[in-house]
C-alpha positions as CSV (number, residue, x, y, z in Angstrom):
1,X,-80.0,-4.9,-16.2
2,X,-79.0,-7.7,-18.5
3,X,-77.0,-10.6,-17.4
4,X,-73.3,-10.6,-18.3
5,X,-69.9,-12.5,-17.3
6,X,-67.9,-11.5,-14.4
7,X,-64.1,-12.1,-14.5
8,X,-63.9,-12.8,-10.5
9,X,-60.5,-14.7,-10.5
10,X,-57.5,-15.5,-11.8
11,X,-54.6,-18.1,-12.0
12,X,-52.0,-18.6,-13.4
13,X,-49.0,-21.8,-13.3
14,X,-45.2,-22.2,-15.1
15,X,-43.2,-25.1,-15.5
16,X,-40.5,-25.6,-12.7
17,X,-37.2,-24.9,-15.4
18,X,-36.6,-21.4,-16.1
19,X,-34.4,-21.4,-19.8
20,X,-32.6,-18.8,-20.6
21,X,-30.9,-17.1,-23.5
22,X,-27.9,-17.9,-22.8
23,X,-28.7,-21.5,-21.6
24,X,-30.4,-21.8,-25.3
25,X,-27.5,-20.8,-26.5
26,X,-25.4,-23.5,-25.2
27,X,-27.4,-26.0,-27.6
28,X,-29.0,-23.6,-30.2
29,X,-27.1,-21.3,-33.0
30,X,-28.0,-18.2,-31.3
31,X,-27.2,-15.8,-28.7
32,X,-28.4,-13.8,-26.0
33,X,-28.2,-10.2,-27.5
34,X,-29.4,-11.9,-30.8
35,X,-33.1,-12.7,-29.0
36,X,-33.1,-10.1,-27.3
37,X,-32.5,-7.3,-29.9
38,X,-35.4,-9.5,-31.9
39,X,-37.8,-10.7,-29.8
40,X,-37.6,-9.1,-26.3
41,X,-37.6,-12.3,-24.9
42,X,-35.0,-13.1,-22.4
43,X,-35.9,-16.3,-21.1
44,X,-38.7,-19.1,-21.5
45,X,-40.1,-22.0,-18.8
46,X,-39.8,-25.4,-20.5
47,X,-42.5,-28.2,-19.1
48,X,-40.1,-31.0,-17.8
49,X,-40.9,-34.5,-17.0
50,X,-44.7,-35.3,-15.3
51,X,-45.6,-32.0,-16.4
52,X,-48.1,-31.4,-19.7
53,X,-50.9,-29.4,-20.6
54,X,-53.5,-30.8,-18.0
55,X,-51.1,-30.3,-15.4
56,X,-50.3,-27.3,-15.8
57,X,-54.2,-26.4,-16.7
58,X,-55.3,-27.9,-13.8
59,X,-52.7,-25.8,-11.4
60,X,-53.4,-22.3,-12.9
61,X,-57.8,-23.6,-12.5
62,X,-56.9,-23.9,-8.9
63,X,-55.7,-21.1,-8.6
64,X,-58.5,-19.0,-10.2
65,X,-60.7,-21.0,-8.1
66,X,-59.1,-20.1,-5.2
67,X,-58.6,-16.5,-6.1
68,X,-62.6,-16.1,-6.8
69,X,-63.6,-17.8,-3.7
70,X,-65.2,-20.6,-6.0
71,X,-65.5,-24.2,-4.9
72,X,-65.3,-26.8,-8.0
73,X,-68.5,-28.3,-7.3
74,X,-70.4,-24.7,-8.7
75,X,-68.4,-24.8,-11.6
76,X,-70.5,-25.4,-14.8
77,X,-68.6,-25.5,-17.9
78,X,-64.7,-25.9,-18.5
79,X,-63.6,-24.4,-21.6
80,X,-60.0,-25.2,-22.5
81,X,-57.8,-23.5,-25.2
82,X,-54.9,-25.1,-26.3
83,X,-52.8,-26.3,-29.5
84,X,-50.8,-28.7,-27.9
85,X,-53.7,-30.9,-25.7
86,X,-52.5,-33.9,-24.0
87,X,-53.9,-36.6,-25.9
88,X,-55.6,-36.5,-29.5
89,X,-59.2,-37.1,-27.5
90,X,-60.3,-37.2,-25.2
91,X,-60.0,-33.2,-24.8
92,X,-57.9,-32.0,-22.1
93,X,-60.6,-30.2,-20.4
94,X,-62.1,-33.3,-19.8
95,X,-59.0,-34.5,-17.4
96,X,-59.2,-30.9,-15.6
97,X,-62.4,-31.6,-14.6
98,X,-61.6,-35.3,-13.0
99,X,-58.3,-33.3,-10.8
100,X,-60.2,-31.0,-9.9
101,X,-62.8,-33.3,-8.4
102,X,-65.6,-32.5,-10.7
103,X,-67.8,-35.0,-11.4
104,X,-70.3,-33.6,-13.6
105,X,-70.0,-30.1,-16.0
106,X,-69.5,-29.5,-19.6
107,X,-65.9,-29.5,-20.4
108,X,-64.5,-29.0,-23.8
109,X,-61.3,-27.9,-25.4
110,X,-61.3,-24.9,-28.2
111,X,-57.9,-25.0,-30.8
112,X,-57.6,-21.6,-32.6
113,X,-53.6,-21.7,-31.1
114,X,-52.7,-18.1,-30.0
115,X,-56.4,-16.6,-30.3
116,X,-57.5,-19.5,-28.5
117,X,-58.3,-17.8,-25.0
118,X,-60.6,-15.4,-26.6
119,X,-62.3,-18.1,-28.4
120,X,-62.7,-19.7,-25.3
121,X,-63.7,-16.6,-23.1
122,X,-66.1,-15.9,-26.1
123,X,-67.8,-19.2,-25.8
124,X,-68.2,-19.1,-22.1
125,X,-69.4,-15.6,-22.3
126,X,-72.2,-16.5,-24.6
127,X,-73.1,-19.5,-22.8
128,X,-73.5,-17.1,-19.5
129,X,-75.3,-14.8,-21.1
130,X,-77.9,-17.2,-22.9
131,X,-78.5,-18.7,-19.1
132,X,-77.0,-22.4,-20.0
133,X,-74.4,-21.8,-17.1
134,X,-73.5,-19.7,-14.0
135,X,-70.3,-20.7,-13.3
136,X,-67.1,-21.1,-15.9
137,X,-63.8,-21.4,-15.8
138,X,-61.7,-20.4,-18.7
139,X,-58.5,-21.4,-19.3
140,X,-55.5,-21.2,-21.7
141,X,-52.4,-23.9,-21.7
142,X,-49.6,-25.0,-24.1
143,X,-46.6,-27.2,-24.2
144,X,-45.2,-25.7,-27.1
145,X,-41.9,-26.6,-26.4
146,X,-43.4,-30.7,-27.3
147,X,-43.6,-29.1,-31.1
148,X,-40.5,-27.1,-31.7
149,X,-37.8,-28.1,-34.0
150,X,-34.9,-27.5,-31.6
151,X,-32.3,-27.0,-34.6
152,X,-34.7,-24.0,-36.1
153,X,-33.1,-21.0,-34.4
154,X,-35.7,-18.3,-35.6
155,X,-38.6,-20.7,-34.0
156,X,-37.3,-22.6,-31.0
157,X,-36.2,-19.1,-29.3
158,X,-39.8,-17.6,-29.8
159,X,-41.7,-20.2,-27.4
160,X,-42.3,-21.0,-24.1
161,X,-44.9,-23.5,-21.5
162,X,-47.4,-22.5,-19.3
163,X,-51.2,-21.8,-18.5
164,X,-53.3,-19.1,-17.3
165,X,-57.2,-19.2,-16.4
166,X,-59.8,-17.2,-15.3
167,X,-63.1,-17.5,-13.7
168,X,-66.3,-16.3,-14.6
169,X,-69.6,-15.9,-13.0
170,X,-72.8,-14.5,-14.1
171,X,-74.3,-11.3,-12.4
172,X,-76.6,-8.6,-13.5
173,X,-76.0,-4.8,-13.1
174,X,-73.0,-5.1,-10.3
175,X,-71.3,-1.8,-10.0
176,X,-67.6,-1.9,-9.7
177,X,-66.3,0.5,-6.6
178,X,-66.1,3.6,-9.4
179,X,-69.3,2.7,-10.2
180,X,-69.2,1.6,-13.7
181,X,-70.9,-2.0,-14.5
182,X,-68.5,-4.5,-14.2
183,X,-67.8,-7.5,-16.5
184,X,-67.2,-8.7,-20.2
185,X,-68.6,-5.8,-22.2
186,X,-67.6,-7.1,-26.0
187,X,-65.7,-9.6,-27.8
188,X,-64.7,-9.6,-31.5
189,X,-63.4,-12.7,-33.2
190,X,-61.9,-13.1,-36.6
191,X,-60.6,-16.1,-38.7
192,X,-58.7,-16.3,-42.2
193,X,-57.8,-19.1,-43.5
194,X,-55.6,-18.5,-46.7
195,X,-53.0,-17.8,-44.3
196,X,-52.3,-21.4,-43.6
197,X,-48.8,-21.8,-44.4
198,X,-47.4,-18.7,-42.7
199,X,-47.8,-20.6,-39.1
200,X,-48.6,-23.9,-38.6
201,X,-47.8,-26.8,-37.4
202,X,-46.2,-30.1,-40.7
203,X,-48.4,-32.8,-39.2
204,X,-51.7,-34.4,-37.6
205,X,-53.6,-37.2,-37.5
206,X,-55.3,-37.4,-40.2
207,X,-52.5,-36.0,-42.6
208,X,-49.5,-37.1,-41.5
209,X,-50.3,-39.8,-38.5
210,X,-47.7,-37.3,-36.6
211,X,-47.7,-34.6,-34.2
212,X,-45.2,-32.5,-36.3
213,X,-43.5,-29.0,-35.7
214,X,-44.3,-25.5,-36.0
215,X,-43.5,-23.6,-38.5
216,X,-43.5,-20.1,-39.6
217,X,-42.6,-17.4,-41.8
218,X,-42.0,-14.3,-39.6
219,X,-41.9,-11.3,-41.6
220,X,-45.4,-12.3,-43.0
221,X,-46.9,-13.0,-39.5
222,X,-45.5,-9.6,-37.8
223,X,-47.4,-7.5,-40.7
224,X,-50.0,-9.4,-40.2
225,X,-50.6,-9.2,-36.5
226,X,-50.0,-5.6,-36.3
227,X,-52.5,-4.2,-38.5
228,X,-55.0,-7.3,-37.7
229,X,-54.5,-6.3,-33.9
230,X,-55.0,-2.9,-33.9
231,X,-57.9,-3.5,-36.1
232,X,-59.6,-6.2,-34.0
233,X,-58.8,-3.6,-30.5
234,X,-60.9,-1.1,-32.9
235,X,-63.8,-3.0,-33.3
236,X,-64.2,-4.5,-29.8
237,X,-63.7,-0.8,-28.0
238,X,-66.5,0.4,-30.4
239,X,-68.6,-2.2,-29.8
240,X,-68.4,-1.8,-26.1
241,X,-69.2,1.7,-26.1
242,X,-65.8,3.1,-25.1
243,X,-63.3,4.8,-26.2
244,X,-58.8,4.1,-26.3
245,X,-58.1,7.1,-23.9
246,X,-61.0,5.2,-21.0
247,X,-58.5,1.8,-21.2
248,X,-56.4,1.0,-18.2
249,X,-54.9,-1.7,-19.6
250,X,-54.1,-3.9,-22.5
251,X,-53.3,-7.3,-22.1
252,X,-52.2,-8.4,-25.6
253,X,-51.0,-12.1,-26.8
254,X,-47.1,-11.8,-25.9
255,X,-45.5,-13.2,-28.9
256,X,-42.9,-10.7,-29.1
257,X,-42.2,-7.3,-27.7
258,X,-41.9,-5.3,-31.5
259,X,-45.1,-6.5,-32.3
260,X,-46.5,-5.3,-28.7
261,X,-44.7,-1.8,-29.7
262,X,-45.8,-1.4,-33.2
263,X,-49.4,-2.0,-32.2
264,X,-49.6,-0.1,-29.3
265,X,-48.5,3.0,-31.9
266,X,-50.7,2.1,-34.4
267,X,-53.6,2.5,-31.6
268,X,-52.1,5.9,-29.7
269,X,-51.6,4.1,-26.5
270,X,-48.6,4.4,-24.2
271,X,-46.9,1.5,-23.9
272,X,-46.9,1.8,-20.0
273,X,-50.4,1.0,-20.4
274,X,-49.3,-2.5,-21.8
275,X,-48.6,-5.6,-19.7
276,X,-45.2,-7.0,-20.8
277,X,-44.5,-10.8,-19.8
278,X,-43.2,-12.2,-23.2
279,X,-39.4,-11.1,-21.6
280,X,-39.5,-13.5,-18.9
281,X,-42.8,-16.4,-20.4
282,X,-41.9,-16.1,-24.2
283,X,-45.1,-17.0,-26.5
284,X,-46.8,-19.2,-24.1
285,X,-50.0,-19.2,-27.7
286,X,-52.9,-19.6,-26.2
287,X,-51.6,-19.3,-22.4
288,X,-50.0,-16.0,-22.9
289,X,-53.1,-13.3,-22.4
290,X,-54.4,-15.1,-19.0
291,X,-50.9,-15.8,-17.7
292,X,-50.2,-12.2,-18.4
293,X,-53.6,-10.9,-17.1
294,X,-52.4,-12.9,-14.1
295,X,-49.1,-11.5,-13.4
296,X,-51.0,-8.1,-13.5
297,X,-53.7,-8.6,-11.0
298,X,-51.4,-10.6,-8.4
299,X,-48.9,-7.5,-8.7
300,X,-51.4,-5.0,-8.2
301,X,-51.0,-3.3,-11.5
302,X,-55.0,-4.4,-12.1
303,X,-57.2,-3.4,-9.8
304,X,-61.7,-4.3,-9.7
305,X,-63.2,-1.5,-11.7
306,X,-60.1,-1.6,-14.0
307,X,-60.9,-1.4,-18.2
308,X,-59.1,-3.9,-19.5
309,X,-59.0,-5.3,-23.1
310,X,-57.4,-8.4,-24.2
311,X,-56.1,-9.1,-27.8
312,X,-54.4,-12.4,-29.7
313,X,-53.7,-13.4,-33.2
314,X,-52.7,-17.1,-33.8
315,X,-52.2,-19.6,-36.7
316,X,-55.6,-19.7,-39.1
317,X,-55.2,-16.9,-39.4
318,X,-57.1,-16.2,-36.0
319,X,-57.8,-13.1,-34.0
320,X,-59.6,-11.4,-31.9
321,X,-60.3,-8.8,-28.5
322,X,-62.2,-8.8,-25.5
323,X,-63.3,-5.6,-23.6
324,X,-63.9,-5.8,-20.0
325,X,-64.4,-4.2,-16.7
326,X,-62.6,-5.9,-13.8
């Protein structure tokens, strides 16, 4: 048996101010029915004073840590995804690793914005499965609400803070209780530059000195993602050796619920087999698949020898999917 990534835990942690539609509305041009008929989203958690990235990051860690039965001390790498880090260096990972009492393990951030979690899981995964580490945690986290332009109503409504993160160990040839071998069993990742000014972000350091805010042009993105997504979910099912009808579940990037639809018909797949969160999280970027994922296994919905595949398309353009057996 060859030596692959286990997904052993999960974690997941919200800022303490639920906002919703209506609450938006109070300060935005917009309205309750008006997000909702778009988006799906109903209501967003906004990071409030003390609380950032790293915060955040290092709550949902715990967590995961806590959930695998993992003590930080065998933890070997920290791979954090995030477009919003806490400071311009040193990477956010970095100040995970000091709360969560680790002294000594590679810790890095990885930016590729809403895709960034599968960058991130694809990183670790290859560093398990070249033998570099045993132990990883992986982790998505965003403060996207630092980056909005509050008077742009078709942004500012779209976005939400949080983190999710996951835990993975390394382990050779473990059977699941169905018996099927358990663990991350493909990734794809994709990247396309041209796409720059359909989502990004007006500023940085070397550019403009600023942080700047997002922005986006919509109608271009949602063609995008849905023919990019179903693609990617394609590709990383055929890769694994499996086919649509085997999947349990789909954990896709929840940046809004027509998108979720529309690919989720492109692929054949009932939408019951779809975890939903962007109602109550909004686009959390690169937060949204583990926070989701999260949600899932803490309800029950996901269960250990569950087929799972996870799927994001961010700014870059990036994508991509993971395939993998709980």
């Amino acid at each position: 048996m060859s030596r692959r990534s286990l997904l052993i835990g999960s974690g997941s942690a919200l800022p303490k101010r639920r906002v919703s539609n209506a609450e938006l509305a109070e300060t935005v041009d917009t309205s309750d029915d008006w997000i909702v008929e778009r988006t799906g989203i109903r209501a967003r958690h906004i990071a409030g004073e003390g609380e950032t990235t790293g915060t955040l990051a290092t709550e949902a860690a715990r967590k995961a840590l806590e959930a695998a039965g993992v003590s930080p001390s065998e933890v070997g790498l920290i791979v954090l995804a995030t477009a919003t880090p806490d400071q311009t260096f040193p990477a956010t990972a970095t100040s995970v690793q000091a709360a969560l009492g680790i002294n000594d393990c590679i810790a890095f951030d990885v930016a590729a914005v809403c895709s960034g979690f599968l960058y991130a899981l694809t990183v670790a995964d290859s560093m398990i499965r070249g033998g570099g580490v045993d132990v990883a945690v992986v982790i998505g986290a965003e403060t996207f609400s630092r980056i909005m332009d509050w008077e742009d109503r078709t942004t500012c409504v779209l976005f939400g803070d949080g983190a999710g993160a996951v835990v993975l160990r390394a382990g050779e040839g473990v059977e699941s209780a169905r018996g099927d071998e358990r663990g991350i069993l493909s990734t794809a990742l994709h990247a396309d530059g041209r796409h720059n000014q359909l989502l990004y972000v007006d500023g940085g350091p070397s550019t403009t000195g600023t942080v700047g805010k997002l922005r986006m042009k919509g109608q271009e993105v949602f063609r995008h993602a849905v023919t990019n997504l179903a693609s990617v979910l394609v590709e990383s099912l055929v890769k694994a050796g499996v086919s649509a009808d085997q999947v349990d579940w789909v954990v896709p990037h929840q940046a809004n619920r027509r998108i979720l639809d529309a690919t989720a018909r492109k692929l054949g797949l009932p939408i019951e087999k779809v975890i939903v969160t962007v109602d109550e999280h909004a686009n959390t970027s690169a937060a949204s698949v583990p926070l989701a994922f999260d949600v899932a296994v803490r309800d029950g919905r996901i269960k250990q020898g569950d087929l799972v595949v996870f799927e994001a398309m961010g700014g870059g353009f990036t994508w991509g999917a993971a395939v993998i057996r709980i």
